[in-house]
MARFI-418990 format. One record per residue: residue in one letter; z, y, x of N, C-alpha, C in turn; residue number from 1. Coordinates in steps of 0.001 Angstrom, whole numbers, plus 500000, padded with zeros to 6 digits. Each point is the difference from the previous one (the first is absolute). Example, Ala and Ser with C-alpha at 12.3 -4.5 7.8 and 13.67 -1.06 7.14 Angstrom:
BEGIN
SITE   aa     n_zz     n_yy     n_xx    ca_zz    ca_yy    ca_xx     c_zz     c_yy     c_xx     i
SITE    A   507800   494310   513190   500000   501190   499110   500000   501200   500900     1
SITE    S   499280   501050   499650   500060   501190   500820   500730   501090   499230     2
//
This chain:
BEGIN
SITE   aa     n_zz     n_yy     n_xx    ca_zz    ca_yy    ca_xx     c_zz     c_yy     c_xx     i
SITE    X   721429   102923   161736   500251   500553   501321   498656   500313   500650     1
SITE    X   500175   501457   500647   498615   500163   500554   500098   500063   501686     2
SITE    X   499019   499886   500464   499760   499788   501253   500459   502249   500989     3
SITE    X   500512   499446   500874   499857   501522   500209   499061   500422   501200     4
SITE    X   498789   500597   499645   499149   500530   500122   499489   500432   501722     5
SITE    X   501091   500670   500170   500649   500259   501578   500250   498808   501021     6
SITE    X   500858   499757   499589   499918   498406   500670   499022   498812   499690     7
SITE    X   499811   499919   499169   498577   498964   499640   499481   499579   501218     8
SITE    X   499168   501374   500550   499161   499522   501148   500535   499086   501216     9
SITE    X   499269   499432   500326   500689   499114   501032   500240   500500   501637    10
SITE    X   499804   500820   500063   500561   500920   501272   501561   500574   499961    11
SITE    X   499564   500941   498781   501411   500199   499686   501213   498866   499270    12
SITE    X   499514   498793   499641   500936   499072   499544   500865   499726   501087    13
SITE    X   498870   499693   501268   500644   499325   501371   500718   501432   500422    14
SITE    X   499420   500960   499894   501222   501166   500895   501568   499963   499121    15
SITE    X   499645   499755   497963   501325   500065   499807   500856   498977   500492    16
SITE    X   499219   498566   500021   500458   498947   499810   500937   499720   502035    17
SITE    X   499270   500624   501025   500526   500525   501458   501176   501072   499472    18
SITE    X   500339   500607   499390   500687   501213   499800   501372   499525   499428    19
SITE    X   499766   498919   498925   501058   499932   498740   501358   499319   500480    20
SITE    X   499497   498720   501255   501428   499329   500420   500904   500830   500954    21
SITE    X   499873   501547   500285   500373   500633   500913   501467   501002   498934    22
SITE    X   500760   499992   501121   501391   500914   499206   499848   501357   499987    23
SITE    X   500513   500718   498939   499644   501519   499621   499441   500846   501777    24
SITE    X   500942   499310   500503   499888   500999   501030   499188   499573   501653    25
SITE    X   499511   498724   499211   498700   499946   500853   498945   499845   499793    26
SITE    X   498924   500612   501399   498569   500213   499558   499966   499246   501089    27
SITE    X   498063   500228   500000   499281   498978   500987   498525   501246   500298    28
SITE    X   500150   499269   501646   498758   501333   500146   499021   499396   499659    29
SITE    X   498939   500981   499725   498552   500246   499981   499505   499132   500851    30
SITE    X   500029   499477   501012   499326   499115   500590   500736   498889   499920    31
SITE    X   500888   499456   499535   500788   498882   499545   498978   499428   498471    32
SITE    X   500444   500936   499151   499305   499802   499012   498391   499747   500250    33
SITE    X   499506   500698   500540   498394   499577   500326   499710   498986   500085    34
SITE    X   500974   499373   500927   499994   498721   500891   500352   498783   499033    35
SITE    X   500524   500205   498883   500777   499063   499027   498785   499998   498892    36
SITE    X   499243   501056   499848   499215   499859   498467   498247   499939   500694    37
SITE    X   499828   500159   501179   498884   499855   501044   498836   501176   498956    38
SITE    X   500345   501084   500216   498824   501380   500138   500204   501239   500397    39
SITE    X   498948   500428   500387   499352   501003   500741   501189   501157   499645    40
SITE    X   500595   500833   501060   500022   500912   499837   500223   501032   498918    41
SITE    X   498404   500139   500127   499488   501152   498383   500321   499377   498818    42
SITE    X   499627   498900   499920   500474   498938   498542   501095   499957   500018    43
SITE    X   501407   499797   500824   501338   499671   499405   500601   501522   500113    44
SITE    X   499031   500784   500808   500405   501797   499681   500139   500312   498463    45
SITE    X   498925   499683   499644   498937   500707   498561   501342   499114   499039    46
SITE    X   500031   498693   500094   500798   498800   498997   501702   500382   500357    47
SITE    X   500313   500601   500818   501618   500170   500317   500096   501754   498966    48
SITE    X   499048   500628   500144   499889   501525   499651   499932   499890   498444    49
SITE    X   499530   498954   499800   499858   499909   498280   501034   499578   499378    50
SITE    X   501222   499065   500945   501127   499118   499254   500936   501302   500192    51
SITE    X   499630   500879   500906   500919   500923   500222   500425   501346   499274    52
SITE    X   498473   499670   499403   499678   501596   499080   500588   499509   497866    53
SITE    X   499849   498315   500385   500905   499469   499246   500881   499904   499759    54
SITE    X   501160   500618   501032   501438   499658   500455   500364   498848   500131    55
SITE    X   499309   498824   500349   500609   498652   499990   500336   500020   501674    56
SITE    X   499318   500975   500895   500752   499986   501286   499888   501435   500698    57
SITE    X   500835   499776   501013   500386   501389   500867   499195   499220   501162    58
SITE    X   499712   501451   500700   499177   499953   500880   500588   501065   500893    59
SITE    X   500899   499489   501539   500100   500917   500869   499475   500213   501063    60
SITE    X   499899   501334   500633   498884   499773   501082   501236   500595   501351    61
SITE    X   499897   499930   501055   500884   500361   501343   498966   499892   500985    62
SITE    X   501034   500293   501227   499496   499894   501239   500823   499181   501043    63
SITE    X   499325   498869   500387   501049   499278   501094   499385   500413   501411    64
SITE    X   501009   501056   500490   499250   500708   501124   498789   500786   499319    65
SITE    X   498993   500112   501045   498874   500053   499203   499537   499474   499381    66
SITE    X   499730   498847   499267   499246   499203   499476   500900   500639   498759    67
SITE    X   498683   499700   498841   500520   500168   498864   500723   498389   499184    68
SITE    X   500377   499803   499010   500326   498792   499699   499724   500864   498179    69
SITE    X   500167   498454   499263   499660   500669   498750   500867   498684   499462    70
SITE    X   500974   499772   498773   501028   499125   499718   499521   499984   498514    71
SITE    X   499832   498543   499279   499741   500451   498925   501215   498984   499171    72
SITE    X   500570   500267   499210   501092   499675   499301   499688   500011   498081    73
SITE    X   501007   498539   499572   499541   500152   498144   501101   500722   499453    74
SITE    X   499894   500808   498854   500595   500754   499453   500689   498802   499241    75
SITE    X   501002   500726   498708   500160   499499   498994   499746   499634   499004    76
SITE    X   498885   501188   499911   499019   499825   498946   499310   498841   500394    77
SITE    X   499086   500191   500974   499329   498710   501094   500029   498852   499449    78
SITE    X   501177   499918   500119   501167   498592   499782   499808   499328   498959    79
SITE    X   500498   500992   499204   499393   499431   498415   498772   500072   499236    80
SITE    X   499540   501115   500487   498114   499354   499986   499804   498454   500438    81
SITE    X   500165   500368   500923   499783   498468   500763   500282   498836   499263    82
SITE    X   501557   500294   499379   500633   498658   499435   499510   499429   498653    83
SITE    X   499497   501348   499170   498871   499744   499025   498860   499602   500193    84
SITE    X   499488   500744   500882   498241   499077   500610   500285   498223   500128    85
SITE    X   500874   499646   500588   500477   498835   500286   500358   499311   498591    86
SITE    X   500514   500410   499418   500244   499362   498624   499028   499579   499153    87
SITE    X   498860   501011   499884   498576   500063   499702   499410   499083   500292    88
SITE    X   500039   499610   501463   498916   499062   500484   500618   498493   499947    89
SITE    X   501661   499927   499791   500210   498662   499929   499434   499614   498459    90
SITE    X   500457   501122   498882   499980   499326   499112   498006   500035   499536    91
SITE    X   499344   500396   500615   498149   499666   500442   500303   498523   500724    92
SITE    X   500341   499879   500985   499929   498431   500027   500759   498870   499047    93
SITE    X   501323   500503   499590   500540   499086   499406   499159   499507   498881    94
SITE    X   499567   501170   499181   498685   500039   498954   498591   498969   500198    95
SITE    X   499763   500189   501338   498893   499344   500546   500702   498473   500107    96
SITE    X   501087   499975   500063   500301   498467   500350   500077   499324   498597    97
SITE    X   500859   500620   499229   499641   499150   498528   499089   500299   499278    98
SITE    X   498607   500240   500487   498756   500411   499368   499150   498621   500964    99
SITE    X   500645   499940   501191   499224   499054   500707   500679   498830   499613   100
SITE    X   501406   499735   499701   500166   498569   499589   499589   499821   498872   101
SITE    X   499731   500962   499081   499087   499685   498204   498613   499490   500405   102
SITE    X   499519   500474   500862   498449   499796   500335   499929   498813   500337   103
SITE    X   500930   499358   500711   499420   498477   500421   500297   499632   498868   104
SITE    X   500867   499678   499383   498708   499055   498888   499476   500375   498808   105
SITE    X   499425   501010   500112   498509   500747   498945   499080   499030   500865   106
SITE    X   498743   499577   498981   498914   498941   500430   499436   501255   500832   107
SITE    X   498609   499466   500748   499295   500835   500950   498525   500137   499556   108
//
């Protein structure tokens, strides 16, 4: 099992990982999400634009009144990216755990 590439990074782990407990048909704004994975702006711009150009999420933009609002929501694909990245990394620790209980007792 390989790691997926896209999500790896840890910006975008936390945006999938904010994204994934939500139902098909809900999103979370842009400044929700900011507020949940703590960066800038330009950084969760640049990191939302890349999961997006991935299809792992939709990205809508509106206007409440004037103000713009921007909603970002996980696909299906998303989903199961996600659920593989996750699989990946348990079975990296699970690995690490019976590599670490062999090690205690190898001499030092």
């Amino acid at each position: 099992m390989e790691p997926d590439e896209i999500i790896h990074q840890s910006l975008r782990l936390k945006i999938m990982a904010a994204l994934n407990p939500l139902t098909e048909s809900e999103s979370l704004e842009f400044t929700r999400v900011k507020a949940i994975v703590g960066a800038t702006d330009g950084n969760l711009g640049s990191h939302i634009a890349t999961l997006e150009n991935a299809g792992y999420i939709k990205v809508e933009k509106d206007f409440v009144g004037k103000k713009p609002r921007t909603r970002v929501s996980i696909t299906k694909a998303g989903r199961r990216a996600f659920a593989r990245h996750v699989a990946y990394l348990r079975d990296v620790l699970d690995g690490a755990a019976i590599d670490s209980g062999q090690n205690k007792t190898a001499p030092v």
